[in-house]
Every structure is written in C-alpha cells, then in structure tokens.
N, C-alpha and C positions, 0 to 999 in steps of 0.2 A: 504494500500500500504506500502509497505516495503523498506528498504534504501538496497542501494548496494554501498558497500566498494570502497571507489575511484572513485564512479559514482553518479553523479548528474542531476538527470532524468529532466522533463522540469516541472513536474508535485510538481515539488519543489518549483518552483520557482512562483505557483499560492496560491490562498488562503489556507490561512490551518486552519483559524480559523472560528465559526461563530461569525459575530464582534457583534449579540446584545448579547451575554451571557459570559459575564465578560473573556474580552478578549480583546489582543491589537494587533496590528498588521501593518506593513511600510514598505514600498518599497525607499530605499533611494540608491540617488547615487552624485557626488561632480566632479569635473572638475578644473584645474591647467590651465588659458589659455595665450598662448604666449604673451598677454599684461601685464601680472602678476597676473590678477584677478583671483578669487575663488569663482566658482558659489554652492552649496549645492540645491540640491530639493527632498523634501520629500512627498511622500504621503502616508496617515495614514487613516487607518478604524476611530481612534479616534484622538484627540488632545492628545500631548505626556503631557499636564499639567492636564487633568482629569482621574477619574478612570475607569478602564478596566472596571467596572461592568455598568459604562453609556450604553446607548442606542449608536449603526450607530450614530456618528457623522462625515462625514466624512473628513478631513480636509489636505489641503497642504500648503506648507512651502514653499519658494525661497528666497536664501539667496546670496548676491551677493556686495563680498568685494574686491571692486578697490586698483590698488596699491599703492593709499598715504593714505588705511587707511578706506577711507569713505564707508560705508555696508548702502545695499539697502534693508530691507527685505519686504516682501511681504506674505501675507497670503489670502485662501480661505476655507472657512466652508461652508458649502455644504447641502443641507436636503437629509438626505437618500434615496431618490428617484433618487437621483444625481449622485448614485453610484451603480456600479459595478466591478466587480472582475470574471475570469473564475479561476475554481479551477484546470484547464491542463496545464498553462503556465502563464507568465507574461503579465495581460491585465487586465491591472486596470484603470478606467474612474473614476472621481469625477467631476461633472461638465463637460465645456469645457477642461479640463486639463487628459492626457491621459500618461502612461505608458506602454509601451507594448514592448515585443521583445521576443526571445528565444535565448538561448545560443550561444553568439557570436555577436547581432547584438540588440542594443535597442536604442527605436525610443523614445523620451520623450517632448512632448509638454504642457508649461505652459504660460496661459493668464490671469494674474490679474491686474486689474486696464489697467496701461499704460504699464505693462511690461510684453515681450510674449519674448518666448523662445524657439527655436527647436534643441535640442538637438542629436546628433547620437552618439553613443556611439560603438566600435566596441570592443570585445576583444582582445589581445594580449597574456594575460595566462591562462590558463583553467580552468573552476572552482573548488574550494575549497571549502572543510566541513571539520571544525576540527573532525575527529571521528564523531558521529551522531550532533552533532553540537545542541545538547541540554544540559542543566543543572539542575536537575529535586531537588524538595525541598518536606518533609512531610515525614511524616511515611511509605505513601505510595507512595510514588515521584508524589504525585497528581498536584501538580503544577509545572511547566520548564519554561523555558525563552530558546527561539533558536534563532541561528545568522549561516546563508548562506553567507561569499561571494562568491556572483557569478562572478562579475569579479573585479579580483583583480589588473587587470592592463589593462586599455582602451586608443585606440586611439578617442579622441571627433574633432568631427565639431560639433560648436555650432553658431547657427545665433540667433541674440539679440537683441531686439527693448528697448533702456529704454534710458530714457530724450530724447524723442522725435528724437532720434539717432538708425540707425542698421546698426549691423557691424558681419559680420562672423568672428571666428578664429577658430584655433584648436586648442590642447592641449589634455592634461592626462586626462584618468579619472578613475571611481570605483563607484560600485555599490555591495550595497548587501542587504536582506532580513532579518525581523526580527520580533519575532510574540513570543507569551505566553498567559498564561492564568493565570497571578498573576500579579500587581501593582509589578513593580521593586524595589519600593521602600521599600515591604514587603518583600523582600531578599536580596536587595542587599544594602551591606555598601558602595561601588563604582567599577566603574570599568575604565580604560584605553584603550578606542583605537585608534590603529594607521592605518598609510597605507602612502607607500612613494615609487616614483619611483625615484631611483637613476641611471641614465645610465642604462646597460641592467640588473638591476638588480630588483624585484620588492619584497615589503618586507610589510605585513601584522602584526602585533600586537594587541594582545590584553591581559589584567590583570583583570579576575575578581575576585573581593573577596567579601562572603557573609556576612551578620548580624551575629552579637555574637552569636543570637538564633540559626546559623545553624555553628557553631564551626569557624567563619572568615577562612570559607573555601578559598582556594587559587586556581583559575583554567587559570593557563595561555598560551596561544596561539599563537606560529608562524611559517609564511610562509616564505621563501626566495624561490625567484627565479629569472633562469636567463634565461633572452628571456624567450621561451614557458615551459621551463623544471624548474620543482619544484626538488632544491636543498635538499631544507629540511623542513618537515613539523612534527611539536611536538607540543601536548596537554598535560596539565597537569604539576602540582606541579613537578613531579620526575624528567619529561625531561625538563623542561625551569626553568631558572632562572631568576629572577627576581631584579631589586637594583631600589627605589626611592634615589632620594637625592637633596640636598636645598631642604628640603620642606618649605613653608612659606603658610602664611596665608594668601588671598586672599583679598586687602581691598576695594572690594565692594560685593560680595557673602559670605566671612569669613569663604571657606571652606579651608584647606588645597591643596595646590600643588604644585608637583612635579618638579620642574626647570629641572632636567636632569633627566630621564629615561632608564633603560636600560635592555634588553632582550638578555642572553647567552641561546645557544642549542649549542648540537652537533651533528657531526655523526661519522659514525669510524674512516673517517680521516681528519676531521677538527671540527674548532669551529668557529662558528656564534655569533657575537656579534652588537645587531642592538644599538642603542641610538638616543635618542630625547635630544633638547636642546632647551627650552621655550624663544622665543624672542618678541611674542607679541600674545595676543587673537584678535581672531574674531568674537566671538559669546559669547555672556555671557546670560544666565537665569535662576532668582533668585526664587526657587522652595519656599522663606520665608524659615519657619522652616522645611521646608520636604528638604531642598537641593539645588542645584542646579547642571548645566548644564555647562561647559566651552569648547570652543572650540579653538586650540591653533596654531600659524604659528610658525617655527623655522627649526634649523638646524637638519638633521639627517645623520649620520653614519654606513655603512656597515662596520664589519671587516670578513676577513676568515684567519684562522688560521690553519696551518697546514703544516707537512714536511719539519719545520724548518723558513719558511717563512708567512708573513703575509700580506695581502692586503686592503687596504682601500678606499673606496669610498664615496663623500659627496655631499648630496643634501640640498632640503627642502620638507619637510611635514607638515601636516593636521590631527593633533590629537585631540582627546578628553576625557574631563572627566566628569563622570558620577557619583554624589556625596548625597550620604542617610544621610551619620553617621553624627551625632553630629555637629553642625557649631561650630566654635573659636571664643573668645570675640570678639568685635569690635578694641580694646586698643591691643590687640596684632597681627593688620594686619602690613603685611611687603610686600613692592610691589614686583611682577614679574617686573626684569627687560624687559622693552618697554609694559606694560602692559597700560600704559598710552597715547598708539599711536592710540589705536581704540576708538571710540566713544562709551557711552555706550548702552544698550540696550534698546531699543526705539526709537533711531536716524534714521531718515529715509531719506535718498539719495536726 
C-alpha cells in the first residue's frame, strides 16, 4: 500500500509492523483535563525499555499527574496471546485494555489494578504526516523510525475511577502512532517533542537529531493550526529552525536540557515562531547509561508575524525528551527550575 500526499488512509493508522521480528511499535495519546491533571496512555507491541529484537511483549502504560504535582503510574505486561492489532485501522487489545477508533472518533479503555479509565477522544484538526512521516538510516535506508499524528488537536470526555473515587471531565487531547524497525537508541542522539493547544490555535513540534554515525542529522517538524485549517506545515533542516537555550544538566538523569525551546517557519506572508519554557517535569526514566526519557509541563508561545504587525498567544504544554548521547558528570548537574515539584520516578499515587 502506498501513501497519498495530504491523505491519511485509516489503514495507517493499524499495524504496520510484525512485533516478533525486531521491531517496535505504540499507539499513544495524553489529555489536558479541566481539573489541571495530565492523563498519558500508551500501548506498545513491546516495552519502550527492551529491544525491538525481543519477542510480542505486549505492554501499557497510564500515567496520571494531579495538579499539586503527585503522578499515579500504572503498568500492564501482557502474554502475547493477550494481544491483538487489525492491520485496517486502529484496534488494538492487550489484555482487558483496548484502543480502537478511526479518524475522528477514538474510544480508549484502560483497567489496571484499581484504576480504569474511559477515554473518548474526538478530533478537532485533521490528520497530519510530516511528508511520509518516516526517517530511514543505512546504506540502504534498511532501517526508519515513523511518527503519524493522527490527531493533533482533540476534544476528550474522560471518566476515571482511581482512589476509590470516579469523576468524568473533559479536556484537550492528542494522539499519534509510532512504529520502526531499529532500537532508537541505535540512531538517534535525541529528539524533542511537542504539542500545545493555545486558544484556536493548535501547534505540533518536533526536533530530531541522529548519532554522529549518521552525520547528527537534523530533521525538524511543525504544524500550526487554527480551528480545523493547517496554517503551516514544514519538515526539514531548510524550512524550520531550530534554537535550544539554558541548556543545563539534569540532576537526576545527567542528560542535558533544554529550558527554553524554540521553532521558526515561514510562509510567504508571515512567520511562525512557536516556544516552550520548562517549569516543571512529569515523567522522568533513567535508561542508566543508554539515556533516558523526560517528560516536561510549562509555558508555550505562539507568535505570527507578518505585514508589519505581530501576534501572540500563551498557553501550557506537554513536551518531551528523548535522550541516547553521552550523559554529563554527576558534579556538573544544574536544576531545571521547579524541576523539584514532581516526585521522582517510582512514586506511586
């Protein structure tokens, strides 16, 4: 099957890999809900901490950060008889724990332990593919790493059973799809993504850069858009620019990050200027010496520029970093300021 330019068939959004032969592959999607919380749920052919080349393990994630701080997470591992996937659309089972919908509408139910979750997820902007939405490495481009998001801007009802408490609310959300057939960690030195609704505006990012082995290639990605209509969408070194700054040493992972963020594009007659500004994590996991994982809250900024005047808009967003290269001594960590507000990882609700 074959990609069509500007068109995201439904057949995208199912299996694309086969998970026992060295390959990885997740259906993930997060929620903003009017009490301040931050729900994340993942379901994965594998666990994102072992290698593509394992067997079907199949495993999900629920991650769920209240607003003074305190995160609930939750996991289930599965025996592969536990699991299924259709390879026509989004309908993935592991266990009791189910993902399914098609473009426009997804249904998400997770029950581990004492906490179940029913999620609806509706779209608001249409789906995106940066370009084929892949990044291929070798001689022969025999290995890629792809990323779908399908929706990059949702309205959620989510009903929530956890501390013996259930409360429906609504809120934001996003979902997108993401699958290869190499260990990330075998190409990539790290990467940066985002996604934030500001007012009608809705603004996807991403920064990946490869390992020295493949020239720290640079492949960067963004969406703006307002209500349903995509402003501006650029891939690539040529069209997006890129500026990290404060970077500091992280002192409990010791990787390097980024305190302010920021993504220029244009078009013919304006300029897009998105920015992140790191006020506290949510999620941390220490890969040891392979890396790790951070997951960040703070402020973000829209600007448009153009015809003499300029516009600004400010929210919050839900970023992430995804970190290979090298860690930093321990002696030269320097805190993210409020990085000391969340609990660390292991803490459980």
């Amino acid at each position: 099957m074959s990609l069509t330019p500007g068109v995201i068939q439904p057949w995208e959004e199912g299996l694309r890999t086969d998970p026992a032969a060295g390959t990885f592959e997740w259906w993930y999607c997060d929620a903003h809900l009017e009490d301040g919380s931050t729900l994340t749920v993942e379901f994965h052919t594998k666990p994102p901490f072992i290698s593509p080349k394992s067997p079907l393990t199949p495993f999900v994630l629920l991650t769920l950060t209240r607003p003074d701080g305190m995160r609930t997470d939750k996991t289930c591992t599965a025996e592969p008889s536990a699991f299924s996937a259709s390879s026509e659309r989004c309908d993935v089972v592991i266990g009791g724990n189910t993902f399914r919908g098609e473009q426009g509408k997804y249904l998400v139910h997770v029950e581990i332990d004492d906490v179940v979750l029913d999620l609806e997820l509706t779209a608001q902007v249409p789906p995106w593919r940066p370009a084929t939405g892949h990044a291929f490495f070798g001689a022969q481009e025999e290995h890629y790493i792809a990323w779908l998001p399908v929706v990059a801007r949702g309205s959620v009802l989510a009903t929530l059973t956890a501390d013996g408490t259930t409360r429906t609310l609504t809120g934001s959300g996003y979902h997108d799809h993401n699958w290869g057939n190499i260990a990330p960690r075998k190409v990539l030195d790290h990467w940066y993504w985002g996604r934030a609704r500001i007012g009608a505006y809705t603004v996807v990012t991403l920064m990946f850069v490869s390992h020295e082995q493949y020239d720290k290639a640079k492949l960067p990605a963004v969406l703006v858009a307002h209500n349903d209509e995509f402003l501006v969408s650029a891939v690539g070194d040529a069209a997006v620019t890129f500026t990290e700054r404060d970077v500091r040493v992280h002192p409990s992972t010791h990787v390097p990050v980024g305190a302010h963020l920021e993504y220029q594009v244009a078009d013919d007659a304006h300029t897009y200027t998105v920015s992140f500004q790191h006020e506290q994590d949510t999620f941390l996991l220490d890969f040891g010496t392979a890396g790790a994982y951070h997951r960040f809250l703070g402020a973000v900024s829209l600007s448009r520029r153009g015809a003499g005047s300029t516009d600004t808009v400010q929210g919050r967003a839900l970023w992430e970093l995804l970190h290979f290269a090298p860690k930093k001594p321990a002696d030269e960590a320097d805190p993210l300021s409020g990085s000391g507000h969340i609990p660390p990882v292991g803490h459980q609700a």
